[in-house]
N, C-alpha and C positions, 0 to 999 in steps of 0.2 A: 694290373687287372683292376678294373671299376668294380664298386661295390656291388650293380644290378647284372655284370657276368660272374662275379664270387654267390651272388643268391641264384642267379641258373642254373649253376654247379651242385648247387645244393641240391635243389628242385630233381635235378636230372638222379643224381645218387640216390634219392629218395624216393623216386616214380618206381625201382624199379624192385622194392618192397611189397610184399607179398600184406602183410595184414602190422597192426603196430605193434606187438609184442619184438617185429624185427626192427621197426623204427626205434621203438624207446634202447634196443641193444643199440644201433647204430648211434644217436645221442648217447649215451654214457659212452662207446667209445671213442666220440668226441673227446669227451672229459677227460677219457686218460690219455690223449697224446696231448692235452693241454699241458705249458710248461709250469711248473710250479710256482704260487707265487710267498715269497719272501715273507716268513713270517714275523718280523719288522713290517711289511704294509698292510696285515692283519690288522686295524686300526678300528678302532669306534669310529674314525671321521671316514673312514674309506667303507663302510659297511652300509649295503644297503638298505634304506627303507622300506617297508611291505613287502617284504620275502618273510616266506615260513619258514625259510633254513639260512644258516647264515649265508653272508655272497657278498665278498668284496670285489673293489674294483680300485684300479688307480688308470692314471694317463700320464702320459709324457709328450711333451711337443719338441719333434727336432725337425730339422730340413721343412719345415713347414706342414708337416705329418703328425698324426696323431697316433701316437702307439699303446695299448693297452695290457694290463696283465689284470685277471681276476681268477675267484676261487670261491669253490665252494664247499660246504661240509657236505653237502646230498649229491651223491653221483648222477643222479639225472638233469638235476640244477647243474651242477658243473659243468656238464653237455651240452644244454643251453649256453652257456656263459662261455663254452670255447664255441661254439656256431657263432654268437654274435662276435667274436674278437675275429673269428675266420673273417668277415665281411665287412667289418666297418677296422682293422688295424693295419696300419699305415696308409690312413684315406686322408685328406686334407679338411681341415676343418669345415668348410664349406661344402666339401661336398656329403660329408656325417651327417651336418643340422638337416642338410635338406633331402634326407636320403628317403626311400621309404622302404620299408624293410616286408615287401611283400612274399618272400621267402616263408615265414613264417606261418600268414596264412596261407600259401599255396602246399606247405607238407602236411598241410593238416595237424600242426603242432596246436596253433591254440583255442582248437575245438577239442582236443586229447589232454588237456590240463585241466585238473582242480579250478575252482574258482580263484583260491589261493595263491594256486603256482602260477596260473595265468599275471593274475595283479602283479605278484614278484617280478615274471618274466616284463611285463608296463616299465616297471621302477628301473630294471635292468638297461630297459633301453634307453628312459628317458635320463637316466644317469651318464648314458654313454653321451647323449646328443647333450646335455649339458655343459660336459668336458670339451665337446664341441665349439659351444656358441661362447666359451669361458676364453677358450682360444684364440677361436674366431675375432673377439671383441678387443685382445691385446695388440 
């Protein structure tokens, strides 16, 4: 599945919410069928920048794919951070750097964010597409 029909998926599960008190439920139940991530990659160097809550992230490159596992201490951040792994894990480097992750604003997630959580959710992605172009470039 391409990453612009895994954010349709999204979009479509999302249209069919009533006000966001069900949306923010549906992100954190994101978060908890997220799979755990190992706390050995809990790391200062795997931890993101400009989040208010912590938020790791790591990457792996096999078969030419890029596969993700992150985590967060705040259950709404962690819903964030399994939506993005839903959409851009096991994509090819090439197609991450150059993806545009218009999912995001189309559920109306980051008009519904702190200023804060928004900038985290930024760092989030641009960490993602980094491990990207990091890939990409070997």
């Amino acid at each position: 599945m391409t990453i612009n029909e895994k954010q349709d998926e999204i979009i479509e599960e999302f249209e069919f919410l009533e006000d966001w008190i069900e949306r923010y439920q549906l992100i954190i139940d994101y978060g908890k069928q997220l799979k755990p991530m190992p706390e050995s990659d809990k790391t200062p160097q795997n931890l993101i920048d400009g989040c208010q809550s912590s938020v790791w992230f790591t990457a792996k490159h096999e078969n030419g794919k890029i596969y993700y596992t992150g985590e967060s201490d705040a259950i709404l951040v962690k819903g964030m951070v399994a939506l993005l792994i839903q959409v851009l894990d096991g994509q090819t480097p090439e197609d991450i750097a150059k993806a545009d992750l218009y999912f995001i604003d189309r559920i109306g997630l980051r008009e519904h964010l702190s200023p804060t959580r928004s900038n985290g959710l930024a760092a989030m992605v641009k960490q993602m597409k980094l491990y990207a172009l990091a890939y990409q470039a070997k």
